[in-house]
N, C-alpha and C positions, 0 to 999 in steps of 0.2 A: 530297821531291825525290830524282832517281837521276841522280847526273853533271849537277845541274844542272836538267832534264825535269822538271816538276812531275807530280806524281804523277795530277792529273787526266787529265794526255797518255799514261800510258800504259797499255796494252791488254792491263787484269789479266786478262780475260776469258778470253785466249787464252792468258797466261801460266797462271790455273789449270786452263786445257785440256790442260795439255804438263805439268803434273806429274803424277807417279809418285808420290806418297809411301808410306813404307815404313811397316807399323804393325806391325812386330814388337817385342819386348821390345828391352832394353839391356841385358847382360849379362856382366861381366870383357872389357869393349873389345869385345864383338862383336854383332851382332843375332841374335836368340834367335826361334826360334817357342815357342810354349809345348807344354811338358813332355806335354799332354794331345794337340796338335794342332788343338786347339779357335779357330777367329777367329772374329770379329763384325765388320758393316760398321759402317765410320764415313760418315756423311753427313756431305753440306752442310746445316744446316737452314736457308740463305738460297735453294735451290733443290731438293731430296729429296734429290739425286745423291747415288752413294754416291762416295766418294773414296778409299777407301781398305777394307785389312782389318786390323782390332785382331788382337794375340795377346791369345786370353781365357788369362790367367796364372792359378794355381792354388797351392796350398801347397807341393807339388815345386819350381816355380820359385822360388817366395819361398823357402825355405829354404837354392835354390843363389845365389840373390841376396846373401843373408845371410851365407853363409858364405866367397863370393869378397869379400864387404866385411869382412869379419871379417880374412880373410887378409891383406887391404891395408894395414889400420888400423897393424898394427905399423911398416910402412914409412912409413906417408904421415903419422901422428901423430910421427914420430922425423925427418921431414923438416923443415929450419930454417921459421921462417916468413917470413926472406926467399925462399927460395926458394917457397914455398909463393904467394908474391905474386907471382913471376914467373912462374909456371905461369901463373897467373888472370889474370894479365893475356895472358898470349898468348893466353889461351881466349877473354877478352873484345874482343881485336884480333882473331879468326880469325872468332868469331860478329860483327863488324861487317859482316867483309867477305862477308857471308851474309847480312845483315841482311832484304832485298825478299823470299828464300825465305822466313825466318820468320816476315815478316809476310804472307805469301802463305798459307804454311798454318795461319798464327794464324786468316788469315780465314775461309779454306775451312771450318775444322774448328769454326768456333763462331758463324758466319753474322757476325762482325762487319766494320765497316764499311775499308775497305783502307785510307783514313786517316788511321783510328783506329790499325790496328795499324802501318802507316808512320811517323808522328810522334808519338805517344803511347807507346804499349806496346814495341815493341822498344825504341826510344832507353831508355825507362826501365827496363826490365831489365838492357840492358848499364849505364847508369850504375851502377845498385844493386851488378853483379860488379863493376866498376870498383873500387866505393867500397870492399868488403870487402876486394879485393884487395889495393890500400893499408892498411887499417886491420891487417892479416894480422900484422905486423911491431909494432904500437904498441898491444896491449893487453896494460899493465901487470900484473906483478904486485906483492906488498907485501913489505917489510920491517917488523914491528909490532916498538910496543916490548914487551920481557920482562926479566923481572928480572934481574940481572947475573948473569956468566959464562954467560950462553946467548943464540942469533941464534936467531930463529926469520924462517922465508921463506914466503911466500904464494903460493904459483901456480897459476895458473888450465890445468886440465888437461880435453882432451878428454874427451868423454864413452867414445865408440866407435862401434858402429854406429849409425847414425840413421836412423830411417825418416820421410819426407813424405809428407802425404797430402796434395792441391791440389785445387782446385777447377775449376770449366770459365770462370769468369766472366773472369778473366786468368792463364791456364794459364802464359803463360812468366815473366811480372811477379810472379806467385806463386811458382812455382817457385823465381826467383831471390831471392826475398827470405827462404829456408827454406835454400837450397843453398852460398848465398856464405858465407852467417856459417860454416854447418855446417862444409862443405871449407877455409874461411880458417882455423878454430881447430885445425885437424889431425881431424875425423874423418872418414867415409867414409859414402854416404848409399845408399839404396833407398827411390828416390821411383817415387810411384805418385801415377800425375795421373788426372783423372777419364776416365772410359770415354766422357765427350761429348767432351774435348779431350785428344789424345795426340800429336797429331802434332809440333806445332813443338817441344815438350821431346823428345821423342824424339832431333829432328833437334839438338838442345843436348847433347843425349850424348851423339852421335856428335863433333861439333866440340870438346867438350872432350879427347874422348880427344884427335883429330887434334894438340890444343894440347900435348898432353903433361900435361893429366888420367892416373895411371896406372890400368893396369888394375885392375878392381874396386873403386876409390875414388867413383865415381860410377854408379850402375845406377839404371838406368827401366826399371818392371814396370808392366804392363798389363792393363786387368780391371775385373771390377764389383767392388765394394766388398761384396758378402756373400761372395765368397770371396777374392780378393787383397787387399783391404781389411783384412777379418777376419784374414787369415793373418798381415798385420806386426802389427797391434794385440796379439796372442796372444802374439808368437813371442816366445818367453825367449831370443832371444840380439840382441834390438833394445832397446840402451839408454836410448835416446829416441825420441819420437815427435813432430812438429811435425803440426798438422794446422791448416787452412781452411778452414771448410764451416759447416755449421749447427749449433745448439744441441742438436739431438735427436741427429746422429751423435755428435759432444762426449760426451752423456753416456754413449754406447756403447762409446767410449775409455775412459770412466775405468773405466768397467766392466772391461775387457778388462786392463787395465794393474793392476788390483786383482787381478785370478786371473791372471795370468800371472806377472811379475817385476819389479813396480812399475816399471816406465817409466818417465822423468824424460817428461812430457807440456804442452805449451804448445798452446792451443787459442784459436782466433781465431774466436770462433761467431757467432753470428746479429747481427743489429740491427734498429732501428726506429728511426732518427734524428732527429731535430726543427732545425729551421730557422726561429728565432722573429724575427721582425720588426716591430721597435718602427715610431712615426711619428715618431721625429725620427732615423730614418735619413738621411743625406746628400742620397743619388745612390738613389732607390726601383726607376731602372731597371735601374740595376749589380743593385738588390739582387734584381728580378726576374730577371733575367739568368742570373746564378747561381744562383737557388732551381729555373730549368727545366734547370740543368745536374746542380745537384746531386739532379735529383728524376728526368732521363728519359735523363742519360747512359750509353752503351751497353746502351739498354733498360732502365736501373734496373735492370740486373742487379749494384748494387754491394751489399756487405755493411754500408758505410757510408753508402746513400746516403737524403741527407736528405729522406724524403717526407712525413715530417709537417710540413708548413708550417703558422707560427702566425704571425696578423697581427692587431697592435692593432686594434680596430675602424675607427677615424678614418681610414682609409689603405684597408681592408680592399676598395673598388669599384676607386679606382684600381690598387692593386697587380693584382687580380684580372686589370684589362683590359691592364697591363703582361704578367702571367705567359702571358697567353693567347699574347700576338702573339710573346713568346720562346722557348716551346714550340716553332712553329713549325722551329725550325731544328732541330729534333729527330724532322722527319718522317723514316718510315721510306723508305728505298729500297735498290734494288741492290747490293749491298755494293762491290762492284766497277765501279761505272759511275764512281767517281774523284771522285764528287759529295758534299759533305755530307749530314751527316742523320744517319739510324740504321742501324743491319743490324735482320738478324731476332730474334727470340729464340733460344734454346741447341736448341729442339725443339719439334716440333709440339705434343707431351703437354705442355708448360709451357708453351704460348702459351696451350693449353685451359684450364690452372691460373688462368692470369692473368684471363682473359678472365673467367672464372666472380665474380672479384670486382668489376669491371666491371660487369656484371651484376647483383649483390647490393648497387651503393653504386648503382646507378639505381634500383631498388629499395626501398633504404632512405631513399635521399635524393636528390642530385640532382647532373648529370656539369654540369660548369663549361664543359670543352672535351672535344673529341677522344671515347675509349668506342670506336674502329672498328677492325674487324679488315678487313687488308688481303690481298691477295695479290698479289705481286711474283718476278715470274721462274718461277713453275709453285710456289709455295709459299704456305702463310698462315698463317707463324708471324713474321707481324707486327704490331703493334698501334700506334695512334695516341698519340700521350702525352696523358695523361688525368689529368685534374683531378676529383675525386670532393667534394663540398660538403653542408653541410646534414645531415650524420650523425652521431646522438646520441655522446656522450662516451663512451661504453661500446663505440661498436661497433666490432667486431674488426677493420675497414680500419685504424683509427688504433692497432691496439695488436701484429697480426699481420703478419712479415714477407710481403709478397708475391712482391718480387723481381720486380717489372717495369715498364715506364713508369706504374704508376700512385703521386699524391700526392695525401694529402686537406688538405684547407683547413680550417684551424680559428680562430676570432675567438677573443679574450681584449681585456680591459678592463684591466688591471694588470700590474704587475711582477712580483707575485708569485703571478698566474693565471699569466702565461707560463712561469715556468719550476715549478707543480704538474704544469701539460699538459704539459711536456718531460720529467720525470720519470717522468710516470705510463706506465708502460713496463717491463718485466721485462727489457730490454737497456741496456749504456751504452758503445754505443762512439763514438759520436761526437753532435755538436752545433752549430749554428753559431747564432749573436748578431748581428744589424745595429743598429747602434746608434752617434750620434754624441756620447752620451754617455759619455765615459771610466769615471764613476765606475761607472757603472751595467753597463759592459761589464763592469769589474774583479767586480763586484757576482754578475752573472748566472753567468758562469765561472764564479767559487768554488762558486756552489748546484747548477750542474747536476752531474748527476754519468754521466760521459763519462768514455770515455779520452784524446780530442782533440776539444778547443770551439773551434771558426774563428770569428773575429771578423770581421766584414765582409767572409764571402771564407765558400767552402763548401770541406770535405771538403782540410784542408788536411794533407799529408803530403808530407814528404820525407826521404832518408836518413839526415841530421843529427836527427831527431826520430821519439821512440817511436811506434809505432801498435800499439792492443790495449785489450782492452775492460774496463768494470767487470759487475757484475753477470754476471745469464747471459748477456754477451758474450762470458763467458770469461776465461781470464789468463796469463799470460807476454803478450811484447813481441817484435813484428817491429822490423826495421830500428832504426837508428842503432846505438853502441855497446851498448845494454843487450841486442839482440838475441844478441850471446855470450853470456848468460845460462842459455840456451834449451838450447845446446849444450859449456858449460863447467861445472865444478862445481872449488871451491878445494880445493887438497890444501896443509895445513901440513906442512912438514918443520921439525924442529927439532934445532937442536945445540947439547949442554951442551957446554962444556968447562972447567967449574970446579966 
């Protein structure tokens, strides 16, 4: 809604015809081209258009990145964290009233749906600044007991420079859930979002300066990831590194951070979720409902999203013809026509990724529904949500992330078939359980082994609650209080005085 106007009535179309968006760097409060001169188009991949021009950033800019946040750290780490929550909060009240821009170039720049980024994605990013904002002021630290004549104090101190690395799938949702805890505990950050998604973070760092963000406490660097990428990963003067993306960059990180200057590093990598569905679930249609949410929403471009579906046999025809007909709302269209559905995928070359297993699970076995590549608006980086079926236990659809509306279907006969096939999996970030059995729900949680298992509801995450993975999911924790973790490290001070 805008003043009321549902978001279908208005005419995003021409609104992304009348933007400008800037794709230069963020740099000590100002926009930056890069040090080289170098840009790269940013498309639409909902339509080819290019929309914009990236600054391709380089080791010269990261180093000036670095060293204007270096600069700041002493002030903005020494500033109270009431005040420090009053800033973010006027960043978070300045980015409201900007809100439709950033979901306007949420869309343009990642082909998703207007919404999506309307009522999902922005509201929930400013919630997330909000939440940190508030907390800025109320994390503790300790008084421990110690043997007499001496106090000894526990407090939880800034790291320093931090650097984020983000992904294209929810570039401002992500961003803020790396940047709130960061900037809330006193340090000063140099985020670098992907080279598919720069624009709406961009336009977030310019609005926090306006908020009275100070200079050099927030910079956004722009680039492909084998040279700006590589350059924070390296740089010995980034204390920490938060990063979102897949399991194979992760281990590029630890690499880097091993020959560099051990980086404090929290990594949020890959998944391959499961979504196990007993027959004495409830409501089979809620349960289908949600399994076509959690399996084809915004393209299955999620890191958590649950596409392994497992369904007791006895249920296994109806659920199927359930899942089919709720898919449906998950057809792709126009991102901008104000209508539900899907956007496109992130790029033509990752539609082609997708589609190749597509391919290979018709192949191997057999497509349930959907398998169609579509073209929408002069583009055809769209695909149908697709149900793949009938493919041996081993094969790599049920064990490899794909990252896009495809989910396989898998039968099991037992309890403890269900959660072997849940496990069997080299990720564990997440999981969901339908079941209207208590004991059994309590049962399954404790075996799977997930960073967050949703009980009769998929992919369930909020502020108040850790998200992060086991296994080669990775480890450290986004969101809620333990996210300070990521960005704090305890300093004892102690005093004898006898």
């Amino acid at each position: 809604m805008e003043n009321g106007k549902p978001t279908s009535d208005i005419d995003w179309r021409q609104r992304a015809a009348d933007l400008q968006p800037d794709g230069r760097a963020f740099i000590a409060g100002k926009r930056s081209d890069a040090a080289s001169g170098q840009k790269a188009d940013v498309l639409n991949p909902a339509n080819g258009q290019v929309v914009a021009q990236m600054a391709v950033c380089g080791s010269a800019d990261i180093d000036r990145a670095v060293s204007v946040a270096r600069e700041a750290f002493f002030t903005w780490s020494r500033t109270s964290a009431v005040s420090r929550k009053q800033i973010l909060l006027r960043f978070a009240a300045l980015a409201e009233q900007h809100q439709d821009e950033l979901a306007l170039l949420e869309s343009v720049d990642t082909g998703k749906l207007i919404r999506q980024t309307v009522e999902d994605d922005v509201p929930s990013a400013l919630e997330t600044l909000r939440w940190y904002a508030e907390a800025a002021d109320k994390v503790m630290g300790e008084v421990p007991v110690v043997p007499p004549g001496a106090t000894a104090v526990v407090s939880r101190e800034p790291l320093g420079v931090v650097a984020a690395i983000v992904p294209w799938n929810f570039p401002l949702d992500l961003a803020v859930w790396k940047l709130a805890p960061a900037l809330a505990s006193g340090n000063t950050l140099v985020l670098k979002p992907s080279e598919e998604s720069c624009l709406s973070i961009l336009r977030l760092a310019e609005l926090a300066y306006e908020a009275g963000v100070p200079e050099g406490v927030f910079n956004v660097v722009t680039g492909f990831g084998a040279d700006a990428g590589a350059a924070l990963s390296n740089h010995m003067d980034i204390d920490a590194l938060a990063f979102t993306g897949s399991t194979k960059v992760s281990r590029t990180l630890l690499e880097a951070s091993a020959r560099s200057n051990l980086k404090r590093l929290s990594l949020e990598a890959g998944g391959k979720s499961s979504n196990i569905v007993f027959a004495d679930t409830t409501d089979l249609q809620a349960a289908a409902e949600m399994a076509a949410y959690g399996s084809f929403y915004n393209q299955g471009q999620v890191c958590s999203a649950n596409s392994r579906i497992l369904v007791e046999r006895s249920i296994l025809e109806e659920f199927e013809g359930l899942l089919k007909k709720a898919a449906a709302a998950y057809a792709p269209v126009d991102p901008l026509s104000g209508t539900r559905g899907n956007g496109s995928l992130i790029t033509r070359k990752h539609t082609d990724n997708v589609e190749k297993w597509i391919t290979r699970g018709r192949q191997d076995g057999e497509i349930a529904f959907g398998g169609e590549r579509l073209e929408i608006s002069g583009s055809d980086a769209y695909l149908e949500p697709t149900l793949l079926k009938n493919l041996p236990r081993e094969h790599p659809a049920h064990h490899e992330e794909i990252f896009g509306p495809v989910a396989t279907l898998q039968v099991f006969d037992s309890e403890d078939e269900a959660v072997a096939l849940a496990n069997d999996t080299v990720y564990g970030l997440a999981a969901s359980v339908w079941t209207a059995d208590l004991s059994r729900a309590h049962r399954v949680a404790r075996d799977l082994i997930a960073g967050t298992i949703s009980v009769n509801t998929v992919n369930a995450v909020h502020n108040t609650t850790p998200f992060g993975g086991f296994k080669q999911s990775g480890f450290g924790r986004d969101l809620s209080l333990q996210a300070f973790d990521n960005y704090t490290a305890a300093k004892t001070t102690w005093f004898q005085f006898d």
